[in-house]
KETI-719916 format. One record per residue (C-alpha): residue in one letter; chain; x, y, z. Coordinates in Angstrom, 2 decimals. Example, Ala and Ser with C-alpha at 12.3 -4.5 7.8 and 13.67 -1.06 7.14 Angstrom:
2
site code a	unit A	east 12.30	north -4.50	up 7.80
site code s	unit A	east 13.67	north -1.06	up 7.14
This chain:
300
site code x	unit A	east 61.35	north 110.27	up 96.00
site code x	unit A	east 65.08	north 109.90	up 97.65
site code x	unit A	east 66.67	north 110.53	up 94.54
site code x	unit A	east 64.10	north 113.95	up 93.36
site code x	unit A	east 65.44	north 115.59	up 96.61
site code x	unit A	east 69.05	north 114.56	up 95.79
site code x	unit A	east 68.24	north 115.97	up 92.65
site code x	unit A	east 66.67	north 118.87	up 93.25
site code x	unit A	east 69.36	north 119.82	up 96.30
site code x	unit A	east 71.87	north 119.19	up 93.52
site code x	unit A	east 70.35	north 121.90	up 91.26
site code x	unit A	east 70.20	north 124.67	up 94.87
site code x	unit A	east 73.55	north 124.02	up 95.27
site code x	unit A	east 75.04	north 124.32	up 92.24
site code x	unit A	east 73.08	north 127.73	up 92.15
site code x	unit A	east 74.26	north 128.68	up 95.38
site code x	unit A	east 78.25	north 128.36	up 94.20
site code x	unit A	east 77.66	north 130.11	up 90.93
site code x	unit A	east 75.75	north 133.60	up 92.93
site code x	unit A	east 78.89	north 133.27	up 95.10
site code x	unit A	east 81.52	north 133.41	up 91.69
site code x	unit A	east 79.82	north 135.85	up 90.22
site code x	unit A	east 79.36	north 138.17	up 93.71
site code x	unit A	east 82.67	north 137.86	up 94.50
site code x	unit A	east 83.77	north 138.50	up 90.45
site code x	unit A	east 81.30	north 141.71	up 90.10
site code x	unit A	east 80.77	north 143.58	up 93.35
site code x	unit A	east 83.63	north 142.51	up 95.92
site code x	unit A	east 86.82	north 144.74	up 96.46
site code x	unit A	east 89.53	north 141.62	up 96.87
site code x	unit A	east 92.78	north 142.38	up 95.52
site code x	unit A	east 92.83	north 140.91	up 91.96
site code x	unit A	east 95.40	north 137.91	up 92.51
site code x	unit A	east 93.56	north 136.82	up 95.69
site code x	unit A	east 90.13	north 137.07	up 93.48
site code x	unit A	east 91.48	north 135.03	up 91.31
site code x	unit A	east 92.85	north 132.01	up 93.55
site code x	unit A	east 88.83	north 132.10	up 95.07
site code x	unit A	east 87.58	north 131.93	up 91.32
site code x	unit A	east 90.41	north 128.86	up 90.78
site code x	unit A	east 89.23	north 127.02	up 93.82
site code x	unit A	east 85.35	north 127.41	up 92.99
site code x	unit A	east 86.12	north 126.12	up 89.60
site code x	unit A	east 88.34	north 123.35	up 90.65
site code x	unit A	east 85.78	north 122.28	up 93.19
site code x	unit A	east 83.38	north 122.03	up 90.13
site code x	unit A	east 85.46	north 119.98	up 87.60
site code x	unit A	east 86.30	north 117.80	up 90.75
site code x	unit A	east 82.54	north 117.20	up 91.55
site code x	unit A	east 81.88	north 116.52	up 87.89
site code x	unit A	east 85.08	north 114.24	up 87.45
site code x	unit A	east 84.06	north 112.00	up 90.03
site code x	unit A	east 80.54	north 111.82	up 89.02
site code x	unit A	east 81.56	north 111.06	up 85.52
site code x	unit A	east 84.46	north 108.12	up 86.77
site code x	unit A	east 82.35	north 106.85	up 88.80
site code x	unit A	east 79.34	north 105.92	up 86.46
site code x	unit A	east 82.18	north 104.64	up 83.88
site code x	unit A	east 84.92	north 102.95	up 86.11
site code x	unit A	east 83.52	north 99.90	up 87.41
site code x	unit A	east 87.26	north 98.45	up 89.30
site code x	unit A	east 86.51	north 100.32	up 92.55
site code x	unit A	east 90.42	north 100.57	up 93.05
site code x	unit A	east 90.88	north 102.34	up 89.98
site code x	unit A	east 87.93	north 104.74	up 90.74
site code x	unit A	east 89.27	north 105.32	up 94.45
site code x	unit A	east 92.73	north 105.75	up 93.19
site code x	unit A	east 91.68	north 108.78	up 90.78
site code x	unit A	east 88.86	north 110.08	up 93.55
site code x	unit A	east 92.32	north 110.50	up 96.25
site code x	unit A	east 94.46	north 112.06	up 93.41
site code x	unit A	east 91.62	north 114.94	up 92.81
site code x	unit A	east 91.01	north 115.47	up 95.73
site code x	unit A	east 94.66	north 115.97	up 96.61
site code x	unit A	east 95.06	north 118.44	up 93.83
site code x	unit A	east 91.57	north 120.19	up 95.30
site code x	unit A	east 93.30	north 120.61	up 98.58
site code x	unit A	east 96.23	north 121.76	up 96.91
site code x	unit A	east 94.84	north 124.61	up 95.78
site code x	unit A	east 93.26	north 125.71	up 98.92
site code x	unit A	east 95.95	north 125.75	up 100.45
site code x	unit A	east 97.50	north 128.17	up 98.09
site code x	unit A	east 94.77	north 129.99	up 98.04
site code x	unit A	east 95.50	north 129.99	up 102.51
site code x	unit A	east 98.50	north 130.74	up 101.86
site code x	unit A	east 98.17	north 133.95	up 99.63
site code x	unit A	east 95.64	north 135.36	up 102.40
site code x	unit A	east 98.50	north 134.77	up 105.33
site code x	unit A	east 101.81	north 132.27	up 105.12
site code x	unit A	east 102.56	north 132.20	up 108.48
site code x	unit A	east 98.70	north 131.42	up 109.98
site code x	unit A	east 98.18	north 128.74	up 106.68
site code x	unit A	east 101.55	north 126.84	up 107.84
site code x	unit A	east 99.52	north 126.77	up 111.97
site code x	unit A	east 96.21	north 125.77	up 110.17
site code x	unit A	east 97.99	north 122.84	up 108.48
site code x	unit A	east 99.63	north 121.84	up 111.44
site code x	unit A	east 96.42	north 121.43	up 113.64
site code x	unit A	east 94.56	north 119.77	up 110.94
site code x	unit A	east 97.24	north 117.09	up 110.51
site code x	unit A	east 97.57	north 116.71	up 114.51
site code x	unit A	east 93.37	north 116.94	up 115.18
site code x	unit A	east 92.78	north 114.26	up 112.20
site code x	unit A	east 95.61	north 112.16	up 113.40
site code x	unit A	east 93.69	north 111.86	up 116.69
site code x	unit A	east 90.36	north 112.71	up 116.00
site code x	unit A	east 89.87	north 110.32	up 113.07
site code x	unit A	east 92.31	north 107.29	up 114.21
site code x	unit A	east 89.84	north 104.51	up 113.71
site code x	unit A	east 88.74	north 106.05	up 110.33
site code x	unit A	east 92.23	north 106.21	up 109.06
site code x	unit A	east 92.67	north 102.57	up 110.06
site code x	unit A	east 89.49	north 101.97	up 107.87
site code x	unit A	east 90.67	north 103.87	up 104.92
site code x	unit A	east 94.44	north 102.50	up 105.10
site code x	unit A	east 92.83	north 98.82	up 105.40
site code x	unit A	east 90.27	north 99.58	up 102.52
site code x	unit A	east 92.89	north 100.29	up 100.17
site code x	unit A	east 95.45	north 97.42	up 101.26
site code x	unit A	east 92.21	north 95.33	up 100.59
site code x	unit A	east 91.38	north 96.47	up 97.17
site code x	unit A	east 94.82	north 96.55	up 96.44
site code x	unit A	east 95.52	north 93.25	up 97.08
site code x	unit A	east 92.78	north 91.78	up 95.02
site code x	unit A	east 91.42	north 89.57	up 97.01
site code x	unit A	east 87.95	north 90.08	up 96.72
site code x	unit A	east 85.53	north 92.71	up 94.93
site code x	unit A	east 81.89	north 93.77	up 94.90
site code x	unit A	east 80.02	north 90.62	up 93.89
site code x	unit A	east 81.97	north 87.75	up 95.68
site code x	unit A	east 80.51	north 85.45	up 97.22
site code x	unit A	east 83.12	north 85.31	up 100.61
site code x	unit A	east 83.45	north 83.68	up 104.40
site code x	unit A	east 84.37	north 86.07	up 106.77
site code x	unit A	east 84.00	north 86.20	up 110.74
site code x	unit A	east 81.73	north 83.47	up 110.27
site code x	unit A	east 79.72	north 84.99	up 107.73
site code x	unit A	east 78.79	north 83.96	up 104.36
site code x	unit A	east 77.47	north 86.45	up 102.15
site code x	unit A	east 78.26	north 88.66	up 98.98
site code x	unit A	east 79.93	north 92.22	up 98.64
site code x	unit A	east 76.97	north 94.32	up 97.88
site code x	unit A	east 79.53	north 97.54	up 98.43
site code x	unit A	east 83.27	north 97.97	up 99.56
site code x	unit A	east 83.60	north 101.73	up 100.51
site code x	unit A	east 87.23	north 103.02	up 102.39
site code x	unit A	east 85.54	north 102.70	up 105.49
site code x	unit A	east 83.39	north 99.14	up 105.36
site code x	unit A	east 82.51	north 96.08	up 103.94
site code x	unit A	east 78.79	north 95.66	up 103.19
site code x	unit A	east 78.06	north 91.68	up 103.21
site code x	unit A	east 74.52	north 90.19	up 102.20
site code x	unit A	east 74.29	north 86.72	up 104.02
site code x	unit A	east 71.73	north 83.99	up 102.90
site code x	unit A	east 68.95	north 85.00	up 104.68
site code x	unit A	east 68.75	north 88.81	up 103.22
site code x	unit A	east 70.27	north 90.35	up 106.53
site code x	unit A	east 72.83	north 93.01	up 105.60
site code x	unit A	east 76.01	north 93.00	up 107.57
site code x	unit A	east 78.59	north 95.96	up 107.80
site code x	unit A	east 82.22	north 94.93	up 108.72
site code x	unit A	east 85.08	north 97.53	up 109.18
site code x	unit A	east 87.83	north 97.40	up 107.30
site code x	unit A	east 90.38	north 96.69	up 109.85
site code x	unit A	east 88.86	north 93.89	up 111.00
site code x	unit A	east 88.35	north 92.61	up 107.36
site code x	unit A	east 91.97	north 93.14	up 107.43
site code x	unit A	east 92.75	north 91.69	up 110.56
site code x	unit A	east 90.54	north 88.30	up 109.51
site code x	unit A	east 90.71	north 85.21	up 107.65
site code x	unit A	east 88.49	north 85.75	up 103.99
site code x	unit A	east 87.05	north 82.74	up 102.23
site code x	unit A	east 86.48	north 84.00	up 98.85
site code x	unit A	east 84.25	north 81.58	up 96.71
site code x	unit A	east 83.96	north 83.77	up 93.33
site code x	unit A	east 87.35	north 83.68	up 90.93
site code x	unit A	east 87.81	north 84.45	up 87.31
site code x	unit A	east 87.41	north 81.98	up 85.51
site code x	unit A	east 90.63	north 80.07	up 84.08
site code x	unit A	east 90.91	north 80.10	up 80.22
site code x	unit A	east 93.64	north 78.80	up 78.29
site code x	unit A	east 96.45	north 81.33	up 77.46
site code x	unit A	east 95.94	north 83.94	up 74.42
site code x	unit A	east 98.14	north 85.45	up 71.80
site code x	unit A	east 100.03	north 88.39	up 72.87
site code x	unit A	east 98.38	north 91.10	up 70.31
site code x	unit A	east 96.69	north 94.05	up 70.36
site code x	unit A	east 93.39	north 92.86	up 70.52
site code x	unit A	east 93.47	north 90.94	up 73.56
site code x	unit A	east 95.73	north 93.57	up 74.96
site code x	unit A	east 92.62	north 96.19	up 74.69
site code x	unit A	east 90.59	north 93.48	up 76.34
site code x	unit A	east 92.60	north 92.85	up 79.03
site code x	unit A	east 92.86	north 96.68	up 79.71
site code x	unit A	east 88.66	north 97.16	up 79.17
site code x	unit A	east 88.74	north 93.41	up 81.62
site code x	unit A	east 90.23	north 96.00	up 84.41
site code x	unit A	east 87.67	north 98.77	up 84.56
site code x	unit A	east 84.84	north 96.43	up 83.84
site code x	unit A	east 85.75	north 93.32	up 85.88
site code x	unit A	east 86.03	north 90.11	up 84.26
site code x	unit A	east 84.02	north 87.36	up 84.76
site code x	unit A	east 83.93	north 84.80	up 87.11
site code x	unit A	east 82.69	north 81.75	up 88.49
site code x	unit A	east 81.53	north 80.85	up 91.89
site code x	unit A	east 82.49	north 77.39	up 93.59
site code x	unit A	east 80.65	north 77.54	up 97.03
site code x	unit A	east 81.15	north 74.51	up 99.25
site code x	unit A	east 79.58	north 73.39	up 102.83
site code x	unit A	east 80.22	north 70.26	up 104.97
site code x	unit A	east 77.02	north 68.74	up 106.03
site code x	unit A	east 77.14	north 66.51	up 109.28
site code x	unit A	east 74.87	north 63.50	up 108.85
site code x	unit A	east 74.16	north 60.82	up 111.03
site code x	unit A	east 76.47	north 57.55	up 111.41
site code x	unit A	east 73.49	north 55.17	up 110.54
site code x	unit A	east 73.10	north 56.55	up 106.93
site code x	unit A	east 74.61	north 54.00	up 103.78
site code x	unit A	east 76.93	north 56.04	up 102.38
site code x	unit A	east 76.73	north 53.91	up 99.16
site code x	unit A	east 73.62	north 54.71	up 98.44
site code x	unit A	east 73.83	north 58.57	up 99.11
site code x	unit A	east 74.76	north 59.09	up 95.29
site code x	unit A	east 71.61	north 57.40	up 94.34
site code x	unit A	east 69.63	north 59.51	up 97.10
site code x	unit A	east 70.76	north 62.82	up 95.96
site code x	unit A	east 70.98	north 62.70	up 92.51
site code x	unit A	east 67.35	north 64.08	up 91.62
site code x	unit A	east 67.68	north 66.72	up 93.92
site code x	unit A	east 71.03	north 67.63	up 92.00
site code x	unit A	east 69.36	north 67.63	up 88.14
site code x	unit A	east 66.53	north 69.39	up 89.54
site code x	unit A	east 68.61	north 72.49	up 90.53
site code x	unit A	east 70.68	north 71.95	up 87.78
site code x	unit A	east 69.18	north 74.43	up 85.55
site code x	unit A	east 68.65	north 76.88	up 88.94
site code x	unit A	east 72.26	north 77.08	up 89.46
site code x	unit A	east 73.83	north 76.50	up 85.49
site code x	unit A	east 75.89	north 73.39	up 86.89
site code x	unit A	east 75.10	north 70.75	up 88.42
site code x	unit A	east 75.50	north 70.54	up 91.93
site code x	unit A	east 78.19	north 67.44	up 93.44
site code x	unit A	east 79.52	north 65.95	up 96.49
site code x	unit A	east 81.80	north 64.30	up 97.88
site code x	unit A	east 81.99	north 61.72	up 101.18
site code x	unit A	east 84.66	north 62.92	up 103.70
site code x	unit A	east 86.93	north 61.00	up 106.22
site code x	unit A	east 84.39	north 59.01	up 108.82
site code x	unit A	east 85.16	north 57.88	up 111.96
site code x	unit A	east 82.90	north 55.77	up 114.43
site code x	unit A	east 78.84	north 57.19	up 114.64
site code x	unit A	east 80.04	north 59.72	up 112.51
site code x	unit A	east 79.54	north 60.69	up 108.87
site code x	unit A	east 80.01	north 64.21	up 106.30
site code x	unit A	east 79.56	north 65.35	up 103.59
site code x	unit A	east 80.90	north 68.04	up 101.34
site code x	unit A	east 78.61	north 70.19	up 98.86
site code x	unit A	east 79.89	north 71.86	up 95.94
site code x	unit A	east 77.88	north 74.16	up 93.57
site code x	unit A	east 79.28	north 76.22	up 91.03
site code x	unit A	east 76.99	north 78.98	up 89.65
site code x	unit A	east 78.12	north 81.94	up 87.33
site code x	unit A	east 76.10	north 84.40	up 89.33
site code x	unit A	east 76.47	north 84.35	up 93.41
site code x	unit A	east 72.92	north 85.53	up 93.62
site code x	unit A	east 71.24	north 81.98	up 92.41
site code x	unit A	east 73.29	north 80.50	up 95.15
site code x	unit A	east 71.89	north 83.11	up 97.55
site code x	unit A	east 68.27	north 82.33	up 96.13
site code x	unit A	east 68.16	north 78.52	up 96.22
site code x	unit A	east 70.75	north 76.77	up 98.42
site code x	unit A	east 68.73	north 76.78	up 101.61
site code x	unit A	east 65.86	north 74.87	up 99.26
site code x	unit A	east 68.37	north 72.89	up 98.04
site code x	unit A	east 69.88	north 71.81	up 101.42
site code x	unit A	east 66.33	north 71.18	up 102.50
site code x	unit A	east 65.54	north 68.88	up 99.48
site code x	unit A	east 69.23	north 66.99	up 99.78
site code x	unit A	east 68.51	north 66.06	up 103.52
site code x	unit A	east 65.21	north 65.14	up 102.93
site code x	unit A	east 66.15	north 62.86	up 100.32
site code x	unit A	east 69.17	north 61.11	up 102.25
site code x	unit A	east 66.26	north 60.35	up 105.72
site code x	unit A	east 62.85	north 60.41	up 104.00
site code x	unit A	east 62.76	north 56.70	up 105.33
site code x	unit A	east 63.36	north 58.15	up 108.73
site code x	unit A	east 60.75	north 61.50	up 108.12
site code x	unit A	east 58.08	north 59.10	up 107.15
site code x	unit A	east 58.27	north 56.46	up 109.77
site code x	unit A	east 58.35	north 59.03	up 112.28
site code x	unit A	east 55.48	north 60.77	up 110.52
site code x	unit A	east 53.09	north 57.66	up 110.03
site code x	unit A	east 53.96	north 56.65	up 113.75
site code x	unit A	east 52.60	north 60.34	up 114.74
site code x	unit A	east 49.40	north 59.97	up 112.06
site code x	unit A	east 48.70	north 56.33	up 114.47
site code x	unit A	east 49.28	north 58.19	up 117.87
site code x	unit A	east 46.24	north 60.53	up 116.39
site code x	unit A	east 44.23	north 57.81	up 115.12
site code x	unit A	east 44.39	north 56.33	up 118.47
């Protein structure tokens, strides 16, 4: 239903800017040069709209698209201004002034957003998809816009960070491309390469978490206890799940989990299960003492 109205005020609007062309070419008295800097601008504004429609369906690298949205939109405002600047130099020249002084103050925390947004994207460090740590959140980039971060965390909550303080914060990023060995400089995988950079390439997610576990569990035998848990979600996550036993000290004990997964999402889906299963695999002799002792206190 969202998208009919979009639709449909689309289709009024589009109306509503062609009955202003054609008023303004037909039945206004404008001087002919000035007439034709409004007809410029209207159809500038037009093959700007469609432009960015059209990049933005095809472009999938969102610093490419953003790149070629600020260029257009640059030579949009370009023209307006000349067409300002034809009606009165010396009042265009004052209106450009304020503008650049009221946005400067106005939109200070937006500007921030936008500068950080494209020193992010720029810098590669993460894109739409990732699965990433930041500000002790893990979730994946559902969208990265010039003004936020849109995370999805394991428990479906959506969380919207600013880009400054994206910028500002430490970013562990679990999804890379994967590494394959070195091709042939020719003009095959030249094209690929170039296609690889609107489309994205593909990668491969290696999420890991420390698990704290009690100092009375055998660490020899937490292979053994674990490994059913790992072939069962095997085929969930496309690789099988390992671990590894960290530095212990006294009454203490860790673990760290590793699961690589071509798609974030499955980890999303099925670590929590998975987590659940692994501990209750390492104390079932603990769950089902406690359990039987609590089935007696009933009894009795």
């Amino acid at each position: 239903m969202k998208r009919i109205f979009k639709i449909i005020f689309k289709i009024i609007f589009w109306i509503f800017i062609i009955s202003i062309g054609i008023w303004i070419y037909f039945f206004s008295e404008l001087d002919q040069l000035l007439l034709n800097l409004i007809l410029i601008n209207i159809f500038v504004y037009v093959l700007r709209t469609v432009l960015i429609e059209v990049v933005g369906s095809i472009v999938k690298n969102l610093l490419s698209r953003y790149i070629f949205i600020i260029i257009v939109n640059i030579v949009w405002i370009v023209f307006i201004f000349l067409l300002l600047f034809e009606l009165s130099p010396i009042y265009s020249v004052a209106i450009l002034s304020f503008l650049i002084v009221a946005i400067s103050l106005t939109f200070q925390g937006i500007i921030n957003n936008i500068v950080s947004g494209i020193l992010l994207l720029s810098s590669g460090g993460f894109e739409v998809g990732d699965l990433i740590q930041t500000n002790n959140i893990d979730g994946i980039i559902k969208e990265i816009t010039l003004n936020h971060i849109k995370l999805m965390d394991f428990d479906g909550s959506i969380t919207y960070i600013p880009n400054r303080v994206a910028f500002n914060s430490s970013v562990t990023r679990y999804s890379h491309i994967e590494l394959k060995k070195s091709d042939k400089l020719d003009l095959i995988n030249v094209i690929k390469k170039v296609k690889k950079s609107f489309t994205g390439a593909r990668k491969l997610t290696r999420y890991t978490k420390v698990v704290e576990l009690l100092g009375t569990v055998n660490v020899e035998k937490i292979d053994e206890l674990v490994e059913p848990v790992f072939k069962k979600y095997e085929p969930m996550f496309g690789t099988k799940p390992y671990f590894y036993v960290n530095n212990t000290v006294a009454d203490r004990l860790s673990i760290t989990l590793q699961i690589l997964s071509k798609d974030p999402k499955l980890i999303l889906e099925y670590f929590d299960p998975f987590l659940k299963d692994v501990l209750f695999q390492i104390y079932q002799n603990e769950i089902n003492l406690d359990w039987n002792n609590n089935k007696k206190t009933e009894f009795r």
